[in-house]
MIDOSE-1310 file (N, C-alpha, C; in nm, 2 decimals, decimal comma, always signed):
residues 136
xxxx	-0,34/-0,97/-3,42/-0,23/-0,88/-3,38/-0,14/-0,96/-3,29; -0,18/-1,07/-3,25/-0,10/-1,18/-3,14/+0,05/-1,16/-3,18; +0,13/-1,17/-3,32/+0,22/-1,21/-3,32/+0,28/-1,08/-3,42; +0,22/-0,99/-3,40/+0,28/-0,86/-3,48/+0,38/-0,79/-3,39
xxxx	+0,51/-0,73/-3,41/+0,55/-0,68/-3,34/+0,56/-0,49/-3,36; +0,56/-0,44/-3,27/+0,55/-0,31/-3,24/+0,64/-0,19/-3,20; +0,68/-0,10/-3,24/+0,75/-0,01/-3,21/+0,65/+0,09/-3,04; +0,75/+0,14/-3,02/+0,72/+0,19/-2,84/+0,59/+0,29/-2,88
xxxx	+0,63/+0,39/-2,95/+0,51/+0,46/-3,03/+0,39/+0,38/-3,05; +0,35/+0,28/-3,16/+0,26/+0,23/-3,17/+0,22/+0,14/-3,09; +0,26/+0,07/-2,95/+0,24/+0,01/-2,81/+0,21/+0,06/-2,73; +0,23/+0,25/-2,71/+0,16/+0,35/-2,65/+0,03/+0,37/-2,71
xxxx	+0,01/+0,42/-2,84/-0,12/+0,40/-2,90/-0,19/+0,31/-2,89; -0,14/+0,20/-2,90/-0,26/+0,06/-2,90/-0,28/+0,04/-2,74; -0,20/+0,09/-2,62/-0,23/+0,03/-2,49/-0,31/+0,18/-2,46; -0,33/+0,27/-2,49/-0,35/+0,39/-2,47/-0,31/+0,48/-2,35
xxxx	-0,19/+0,47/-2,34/-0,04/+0,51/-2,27/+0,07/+0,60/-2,35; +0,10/+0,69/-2,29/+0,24/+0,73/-2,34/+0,32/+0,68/-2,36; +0,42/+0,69/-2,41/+0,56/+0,65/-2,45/+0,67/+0,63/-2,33; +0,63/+0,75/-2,27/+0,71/+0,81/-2,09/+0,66/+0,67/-2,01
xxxx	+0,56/+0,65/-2,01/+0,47/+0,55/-1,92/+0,56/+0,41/-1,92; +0,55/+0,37/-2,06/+0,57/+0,23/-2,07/+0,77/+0,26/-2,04; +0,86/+0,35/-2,05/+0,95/+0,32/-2,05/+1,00/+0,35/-1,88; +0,89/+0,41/-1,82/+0,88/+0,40/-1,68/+0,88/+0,28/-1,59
xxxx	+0,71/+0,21/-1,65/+0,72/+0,07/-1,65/+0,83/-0,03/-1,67; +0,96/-0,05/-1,77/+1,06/-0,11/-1,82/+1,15/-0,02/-1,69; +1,14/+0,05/-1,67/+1,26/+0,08/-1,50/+1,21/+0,04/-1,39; +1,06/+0,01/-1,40/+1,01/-0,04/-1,24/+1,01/-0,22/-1,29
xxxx	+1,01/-0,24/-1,39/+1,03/-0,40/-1,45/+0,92/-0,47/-1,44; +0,85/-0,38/-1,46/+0,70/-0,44/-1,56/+0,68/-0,46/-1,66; +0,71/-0,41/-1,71/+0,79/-0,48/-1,85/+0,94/-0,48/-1,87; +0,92/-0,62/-2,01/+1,05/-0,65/-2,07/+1,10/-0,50/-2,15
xxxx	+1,26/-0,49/-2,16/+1,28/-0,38/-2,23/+1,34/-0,47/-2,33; +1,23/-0,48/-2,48/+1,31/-0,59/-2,57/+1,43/-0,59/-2,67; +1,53/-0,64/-2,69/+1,65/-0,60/-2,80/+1,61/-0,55/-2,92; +1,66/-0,49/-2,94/+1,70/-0,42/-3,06/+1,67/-0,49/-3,19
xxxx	+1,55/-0,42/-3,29/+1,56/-0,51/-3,40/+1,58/-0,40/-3,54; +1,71/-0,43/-3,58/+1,76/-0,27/-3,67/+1,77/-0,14/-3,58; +1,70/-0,01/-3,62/+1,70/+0,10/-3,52/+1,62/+0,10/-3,40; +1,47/+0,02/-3,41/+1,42/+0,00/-3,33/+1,40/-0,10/-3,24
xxxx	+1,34/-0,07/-3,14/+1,30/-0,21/-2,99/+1,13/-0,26/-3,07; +1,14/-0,40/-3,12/+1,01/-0,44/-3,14/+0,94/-0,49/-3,01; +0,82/-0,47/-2,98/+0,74/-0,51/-2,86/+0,67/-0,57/-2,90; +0,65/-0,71/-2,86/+0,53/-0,78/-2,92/+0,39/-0,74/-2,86
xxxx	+0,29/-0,79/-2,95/+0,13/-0,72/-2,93/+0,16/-0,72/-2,81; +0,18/-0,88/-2,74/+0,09/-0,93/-2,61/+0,13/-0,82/-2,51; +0,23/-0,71/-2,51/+0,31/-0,62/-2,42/+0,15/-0,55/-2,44; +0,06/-0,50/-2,54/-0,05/-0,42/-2,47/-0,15/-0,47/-2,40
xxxx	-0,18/-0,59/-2,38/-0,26/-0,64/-2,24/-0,19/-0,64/-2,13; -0,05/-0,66/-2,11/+0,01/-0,62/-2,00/-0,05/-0,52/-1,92; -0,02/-0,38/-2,04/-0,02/-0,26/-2,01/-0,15/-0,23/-1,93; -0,23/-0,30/-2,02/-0,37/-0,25/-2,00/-0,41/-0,32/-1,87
xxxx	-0,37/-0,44/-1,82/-0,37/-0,48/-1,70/-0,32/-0,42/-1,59; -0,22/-0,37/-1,59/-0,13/-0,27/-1,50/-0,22/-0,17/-1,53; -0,25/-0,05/-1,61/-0,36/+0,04/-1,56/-0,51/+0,00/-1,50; -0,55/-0,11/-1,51/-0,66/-0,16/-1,46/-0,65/-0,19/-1,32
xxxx	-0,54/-0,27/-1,28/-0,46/-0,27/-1,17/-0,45/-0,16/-1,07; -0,41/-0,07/-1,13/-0,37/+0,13/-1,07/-0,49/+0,17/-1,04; -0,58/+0,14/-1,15/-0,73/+0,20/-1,11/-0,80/+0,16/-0,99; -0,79/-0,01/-0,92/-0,79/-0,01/-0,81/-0,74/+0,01/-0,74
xxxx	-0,61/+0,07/-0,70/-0,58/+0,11/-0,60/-0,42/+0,01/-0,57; -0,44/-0,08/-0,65/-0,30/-0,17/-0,63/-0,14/-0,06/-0,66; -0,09/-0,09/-0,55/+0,08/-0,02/-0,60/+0,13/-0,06/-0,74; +0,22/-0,03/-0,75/+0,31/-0,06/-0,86/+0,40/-0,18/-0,80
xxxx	+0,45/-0,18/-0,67/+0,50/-0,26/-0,67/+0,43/-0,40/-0,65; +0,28/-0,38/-0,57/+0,15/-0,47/-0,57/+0,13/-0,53/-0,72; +0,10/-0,47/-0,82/+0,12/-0,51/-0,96/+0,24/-0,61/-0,99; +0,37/-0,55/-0,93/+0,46/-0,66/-0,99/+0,43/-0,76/-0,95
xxxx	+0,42/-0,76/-0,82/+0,37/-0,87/-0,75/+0,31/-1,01/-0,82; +0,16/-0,94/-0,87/+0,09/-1,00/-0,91/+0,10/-1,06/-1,11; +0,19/-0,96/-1,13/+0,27/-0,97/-1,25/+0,32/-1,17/-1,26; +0,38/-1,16/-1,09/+0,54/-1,24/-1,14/+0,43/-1,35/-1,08
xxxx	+0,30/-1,35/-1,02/+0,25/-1,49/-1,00/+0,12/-1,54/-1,10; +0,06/-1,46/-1,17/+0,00/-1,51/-1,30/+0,07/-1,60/-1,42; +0,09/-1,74/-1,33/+0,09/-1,85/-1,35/-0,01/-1,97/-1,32; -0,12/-1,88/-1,28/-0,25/-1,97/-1,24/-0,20/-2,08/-1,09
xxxx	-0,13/-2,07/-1,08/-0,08/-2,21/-0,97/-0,08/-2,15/-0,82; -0,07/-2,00/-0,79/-0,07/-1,92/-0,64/-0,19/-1,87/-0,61; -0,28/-1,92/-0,65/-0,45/-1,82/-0,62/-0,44/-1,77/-0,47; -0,36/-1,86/-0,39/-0,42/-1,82/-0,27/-0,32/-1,68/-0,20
xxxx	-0,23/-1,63/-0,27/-0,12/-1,56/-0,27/-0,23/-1,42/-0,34; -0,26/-1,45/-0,45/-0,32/-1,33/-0,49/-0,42/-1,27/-0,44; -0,50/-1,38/-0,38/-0,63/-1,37/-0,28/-0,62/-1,28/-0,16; -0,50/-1,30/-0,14/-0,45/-1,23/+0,01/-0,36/-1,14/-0,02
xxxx	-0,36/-1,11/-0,16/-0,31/-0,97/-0,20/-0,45/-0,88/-0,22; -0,53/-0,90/-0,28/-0,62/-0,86/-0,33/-0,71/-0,87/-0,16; -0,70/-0,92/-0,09/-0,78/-0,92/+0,06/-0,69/-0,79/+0,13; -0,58/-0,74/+0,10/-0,51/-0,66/+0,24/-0,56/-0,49/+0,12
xxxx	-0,60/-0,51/+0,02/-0,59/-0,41/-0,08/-0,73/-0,38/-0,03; -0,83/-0,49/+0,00/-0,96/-0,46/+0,03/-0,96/-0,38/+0,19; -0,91/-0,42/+0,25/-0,92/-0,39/+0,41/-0,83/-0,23/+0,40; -0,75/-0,20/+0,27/-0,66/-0,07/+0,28/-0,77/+0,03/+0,25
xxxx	-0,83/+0,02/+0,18/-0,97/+0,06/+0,10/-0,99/+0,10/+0,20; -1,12/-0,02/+0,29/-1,20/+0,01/+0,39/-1,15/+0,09/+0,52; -1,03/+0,10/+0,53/-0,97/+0,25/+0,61/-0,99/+0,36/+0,57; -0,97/+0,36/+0,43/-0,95/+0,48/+0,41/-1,10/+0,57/+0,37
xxxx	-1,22/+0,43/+0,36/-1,34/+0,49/+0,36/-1,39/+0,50/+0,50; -1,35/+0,41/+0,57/-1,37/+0,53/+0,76/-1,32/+0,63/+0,75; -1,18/+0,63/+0,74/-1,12/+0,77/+0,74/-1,25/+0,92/+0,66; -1,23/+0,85/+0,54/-1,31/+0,96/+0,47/-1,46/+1,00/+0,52
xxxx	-1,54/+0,90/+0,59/-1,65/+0,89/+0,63/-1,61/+0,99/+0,78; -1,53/+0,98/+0,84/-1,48/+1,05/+0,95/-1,47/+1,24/+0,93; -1,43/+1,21/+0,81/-1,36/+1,37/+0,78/-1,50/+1,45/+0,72; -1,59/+1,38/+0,69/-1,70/+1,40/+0,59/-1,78/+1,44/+0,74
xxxx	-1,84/+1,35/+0,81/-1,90/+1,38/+0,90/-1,79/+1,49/+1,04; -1,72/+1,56/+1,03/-1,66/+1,61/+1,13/-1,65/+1,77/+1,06; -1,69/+1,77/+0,90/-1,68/+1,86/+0,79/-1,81/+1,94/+0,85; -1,93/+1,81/+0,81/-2,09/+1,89/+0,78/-2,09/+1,90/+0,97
xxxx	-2,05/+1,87/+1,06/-2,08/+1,92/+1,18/-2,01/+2,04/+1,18; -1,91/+2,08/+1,14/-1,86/+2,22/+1,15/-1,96/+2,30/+1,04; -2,00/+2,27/+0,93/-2,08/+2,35/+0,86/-2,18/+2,40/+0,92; -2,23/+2,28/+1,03/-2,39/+2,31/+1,09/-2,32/+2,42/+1,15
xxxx	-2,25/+2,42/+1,27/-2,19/+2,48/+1,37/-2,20/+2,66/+1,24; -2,12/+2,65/+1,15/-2,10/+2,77/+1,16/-2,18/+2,82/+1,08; -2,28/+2,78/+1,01/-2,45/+2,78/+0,98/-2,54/+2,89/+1,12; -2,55/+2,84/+1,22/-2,57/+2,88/+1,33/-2,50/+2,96/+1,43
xxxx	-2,36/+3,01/+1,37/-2,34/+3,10/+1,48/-2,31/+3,26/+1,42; -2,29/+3,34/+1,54/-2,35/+3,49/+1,51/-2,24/+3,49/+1,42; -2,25/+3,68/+1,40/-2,14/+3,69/+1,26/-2,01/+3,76/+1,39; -2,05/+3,78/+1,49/-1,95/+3,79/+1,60/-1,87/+3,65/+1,64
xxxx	-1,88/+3,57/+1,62/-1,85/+3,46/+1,67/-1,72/+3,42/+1,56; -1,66/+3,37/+1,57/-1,53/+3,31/+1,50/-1,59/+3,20/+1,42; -1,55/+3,21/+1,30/-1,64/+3,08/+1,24/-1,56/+2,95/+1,31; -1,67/+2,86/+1,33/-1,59/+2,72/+1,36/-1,56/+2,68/+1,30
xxxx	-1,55/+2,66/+1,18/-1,43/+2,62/+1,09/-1,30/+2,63/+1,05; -1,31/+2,80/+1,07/-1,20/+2,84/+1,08/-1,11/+2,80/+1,20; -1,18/+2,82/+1,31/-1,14/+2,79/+1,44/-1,10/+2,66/+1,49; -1,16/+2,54/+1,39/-1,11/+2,38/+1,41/-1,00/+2,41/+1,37
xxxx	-1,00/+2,43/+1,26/-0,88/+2,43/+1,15/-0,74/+2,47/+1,25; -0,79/+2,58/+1,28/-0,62/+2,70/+1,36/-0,62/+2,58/+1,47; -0,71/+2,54/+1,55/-0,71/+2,45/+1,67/-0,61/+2,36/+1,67; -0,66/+2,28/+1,51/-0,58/+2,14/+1,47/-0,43/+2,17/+1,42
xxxx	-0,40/+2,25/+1,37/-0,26/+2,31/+1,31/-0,16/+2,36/+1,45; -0,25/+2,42/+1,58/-0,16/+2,42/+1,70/-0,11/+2,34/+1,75; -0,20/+2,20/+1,76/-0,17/+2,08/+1,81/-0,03/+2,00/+1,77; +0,02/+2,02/+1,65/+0,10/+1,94/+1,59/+0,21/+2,06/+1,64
């Protein structure tokens, strides 16, 4: 299929993407938007490993504009550029799993809390919550 070329329709099907997606992608300039061949834009195959690289991409956690990024240096010659793209993506991660490890444990301590208190008592949960929302 290397050298078949493709209408937007069957480039969404084969990358398993909408139509909306890839012409999204061609305004953020992740992909080429290719000329005109008769009524339609032919896309060659290789535009669905693109695709499928950019959603693989997304699924980690990389931006869109992190994707271009790494788009425009898949030339094999910058490893150490991608490395240290793919290092600050790792360390974004690992915030946001403290963060979440934070919220998780600050969650089940209010559960215990209101597990244990009378039915007179204000739930602490409720009561963090109104607490945290005065603050701001």
């Amino acid at each position: 299929m290397n050298n078949t070329s493709l209408t937007i329709g069957h480039l969404a099907k084969y990358a398993d993407v909408g139509v909306e997606t890839i012409r999204y992608y061609q305004k953020r300039n992740l992909l080429p938007i290719p000329t005109r061949c008769g009524s339609y834009r032919q896309y060659p195959a290789s535009m669905i490993e693109r695709i499928r690289f950019i959603k693989r991409a997304q699924e980690l956690g990389f931006t869109l504009n992190e994707i271009n990024e790494l788009l425009t240096l898949d030339d094999h010659t910058d490893k150490a550029t991608i490395r240290e793209i793919a290092s600050h993506k790792i360390e974004h991660i690992q915030q946001k799993l403290d963060d979440l490890s934070r919220m998780k444990n600050t969650l089940q301590t209010l559960v215990s809390c209101c597990a244990s208190s009378t039915t007179e008592q204000r739930c602490p949960i409720i009561d963090s919550l109104s607490t945290a929302t005065k603050k701001h």
